[in-house]
C-alpha positions as CSV (number, residue, x, y, z in Angstrom):
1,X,83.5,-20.8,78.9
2,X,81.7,-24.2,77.9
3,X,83.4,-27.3,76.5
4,X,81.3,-30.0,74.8
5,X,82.3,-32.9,73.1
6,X,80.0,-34.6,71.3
7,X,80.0,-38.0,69.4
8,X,78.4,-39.0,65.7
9,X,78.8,-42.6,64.4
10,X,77.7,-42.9,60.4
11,X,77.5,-46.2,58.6
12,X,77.7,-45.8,55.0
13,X,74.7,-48.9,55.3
14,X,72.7,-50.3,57.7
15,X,72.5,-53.8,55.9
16,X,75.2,-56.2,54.5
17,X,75.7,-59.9,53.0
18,X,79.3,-59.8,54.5
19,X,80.8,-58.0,57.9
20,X,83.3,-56.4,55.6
21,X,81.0,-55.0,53.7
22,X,80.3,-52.3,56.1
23,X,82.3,-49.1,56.6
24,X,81.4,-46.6,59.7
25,X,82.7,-42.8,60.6
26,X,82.8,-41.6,63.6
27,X,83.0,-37.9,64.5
28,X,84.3,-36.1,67.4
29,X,82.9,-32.5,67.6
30,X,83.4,-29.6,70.3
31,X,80.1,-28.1,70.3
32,X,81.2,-25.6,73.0
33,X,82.9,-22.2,72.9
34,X,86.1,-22.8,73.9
35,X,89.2,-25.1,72.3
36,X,89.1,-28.7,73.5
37,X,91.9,-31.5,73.4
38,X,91.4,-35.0,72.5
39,X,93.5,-38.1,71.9
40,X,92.7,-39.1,68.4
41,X,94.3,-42.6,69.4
42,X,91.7,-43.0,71.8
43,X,88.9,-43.2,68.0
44,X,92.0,-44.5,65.7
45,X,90.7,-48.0,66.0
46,X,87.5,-49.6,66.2
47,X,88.4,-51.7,69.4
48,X,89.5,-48.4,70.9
49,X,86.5,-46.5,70.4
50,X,83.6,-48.8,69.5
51,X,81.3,-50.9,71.5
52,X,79.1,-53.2,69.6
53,X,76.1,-55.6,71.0
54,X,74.3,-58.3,69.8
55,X,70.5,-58.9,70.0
56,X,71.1,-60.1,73.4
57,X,73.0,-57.1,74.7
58,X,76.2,-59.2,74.6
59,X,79.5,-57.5,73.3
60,X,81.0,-58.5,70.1
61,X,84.7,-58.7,70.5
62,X,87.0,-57.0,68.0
63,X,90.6,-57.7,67.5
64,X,93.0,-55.9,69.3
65,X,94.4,-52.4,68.6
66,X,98.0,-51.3,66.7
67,X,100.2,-50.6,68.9
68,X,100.2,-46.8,69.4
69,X,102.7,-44.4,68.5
70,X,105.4,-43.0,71.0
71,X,104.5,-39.8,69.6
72,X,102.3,-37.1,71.0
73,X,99.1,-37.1,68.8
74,X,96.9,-35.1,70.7
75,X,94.6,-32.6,68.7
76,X,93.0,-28.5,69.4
77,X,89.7,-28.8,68.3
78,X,88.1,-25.2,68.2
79,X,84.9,-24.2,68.9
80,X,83.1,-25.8,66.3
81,X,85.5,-28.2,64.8
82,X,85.7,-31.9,64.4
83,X,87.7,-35.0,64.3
84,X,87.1,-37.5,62.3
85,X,87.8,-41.7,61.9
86,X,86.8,-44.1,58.9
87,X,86.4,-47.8,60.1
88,X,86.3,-49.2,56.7
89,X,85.3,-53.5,57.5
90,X,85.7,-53.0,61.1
91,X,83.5,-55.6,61.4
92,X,85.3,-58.8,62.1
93,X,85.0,-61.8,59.4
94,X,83.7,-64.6,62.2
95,X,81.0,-61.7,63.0
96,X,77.7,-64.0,62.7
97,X,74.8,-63.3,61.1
98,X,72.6,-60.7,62.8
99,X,71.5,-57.2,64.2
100,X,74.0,-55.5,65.9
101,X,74.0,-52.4,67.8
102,X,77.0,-50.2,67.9
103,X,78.3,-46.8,69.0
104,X,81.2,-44.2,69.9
105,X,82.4,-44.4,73.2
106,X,85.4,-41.6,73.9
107,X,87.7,-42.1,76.7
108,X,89.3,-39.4,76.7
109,X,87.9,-37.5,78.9
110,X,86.5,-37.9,82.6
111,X,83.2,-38.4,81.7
112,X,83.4,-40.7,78.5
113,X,80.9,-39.6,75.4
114,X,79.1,-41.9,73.7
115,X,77.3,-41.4,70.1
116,X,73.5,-42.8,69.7
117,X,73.2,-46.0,69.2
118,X,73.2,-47.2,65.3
119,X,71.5,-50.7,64.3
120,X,73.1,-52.8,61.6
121,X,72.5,-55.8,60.4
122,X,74.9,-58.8,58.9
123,X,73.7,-61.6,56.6
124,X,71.0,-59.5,55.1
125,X,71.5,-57.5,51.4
126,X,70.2,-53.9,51.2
């Protein structure tokens, strides 16, 4: 029996006049052959689940999370299923011009899995 989670971050594109203007999906999938749990709360919001660097390596900061539910969300994935999460402009407006590098990072379990890294840059049209 194998669990494996793995992480996908999209961007629907890589180039934008405005932060807003961006919009990015990231995907949760169990790749192994048994069911998996995972807290969806933990890739609800970008704050949550993102972490984004400038040029220099240094994290952008986002705006905190909603608070969370009192509510159990927690999700089965099966073999071979996903979650998914739309960050639509979860780029903050003061985000200044540049390249930025950003990924998935889930919590959620003891080892935290991270996405590749996806290179995006502000001030710039397509």
């Amino acid at each position: 029996m194998l669990t494996v989670l793995h992480a996908f971050l999209t961007a629907d594109r890589r180039r934008a006049a405005r932060p807003e203007e961006i919009r990015a999906v990231a995907e949760l999938r169990n790749a192994g052959d048994t069911p998996t749990e995972i807290d969806p709360v933990l890739i609800s919001s970008p704050s949550l689940a993102l972490e984004i660097t400038d040029d220099d390596g240094r994290p952008l900061l986002l705006p905190p999370p909603p608070l969370p539910s009192e509510q159990d969300s927690r999700v089965i994935l099966g073999p071979g299923e996903s979650y998914r999460a739309t960050y639509r402009s979860f780029l903050p407006a003061w985000t200044n011009r540049g390249t930025y590098s950003v990924r998935i990072r889930y919590r959620g379990t003891a080892d935290p899995v991270t996405s590749d890294w996806l290179t995006i840059a502000v001030g710039e049209d397509q």
